[in-house]
N, C-alpha and C positions, 0 to 999 in steps of 0.2 A: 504494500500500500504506500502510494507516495504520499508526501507532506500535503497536496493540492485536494487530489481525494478525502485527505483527512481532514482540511481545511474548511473543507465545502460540506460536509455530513455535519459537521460542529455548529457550520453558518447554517444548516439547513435546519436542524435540530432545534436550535434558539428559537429562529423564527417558526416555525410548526409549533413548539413551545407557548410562546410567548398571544399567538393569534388563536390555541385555541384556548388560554387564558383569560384573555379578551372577550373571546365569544361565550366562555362560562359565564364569565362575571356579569357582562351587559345582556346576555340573553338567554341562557338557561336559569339564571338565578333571580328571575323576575318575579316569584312565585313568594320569595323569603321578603321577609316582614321587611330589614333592613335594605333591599336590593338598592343597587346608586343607580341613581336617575340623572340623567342629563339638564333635567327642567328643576330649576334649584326655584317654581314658585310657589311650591309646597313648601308648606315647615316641616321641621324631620322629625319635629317628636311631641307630645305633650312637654307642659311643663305644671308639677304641682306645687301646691301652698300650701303647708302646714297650717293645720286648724286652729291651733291656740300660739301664734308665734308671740313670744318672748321680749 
């Protein structure tokens, strides 16, 4: 195996990697409560008040 071969399996590897991490995160994982959303005009979360605050 030359160094160019092994080169290019490395570069190919990362990116196959990296895209289909991409594609978990933005569009298999749509389903989970926290998924990231692109459209940041939702708020992300409740916020609560303690009932008897101090």
């Amino acid at each position: 195996m030359s160094r160019t071969d092994r080169a290019i399996g490395i570069g190919l590897g990362l990116v196959i990697g990296l895209v289909a991490l991409i594609l978990f995160v933005f569009g298999g994982s749509s389903q989970n409560i926290d998924a990231p959303a692109l459209d940041h005009s939702k708020p992300a979360g409740s916020t609560t008040v303690p009932a008897n605050p101090k």
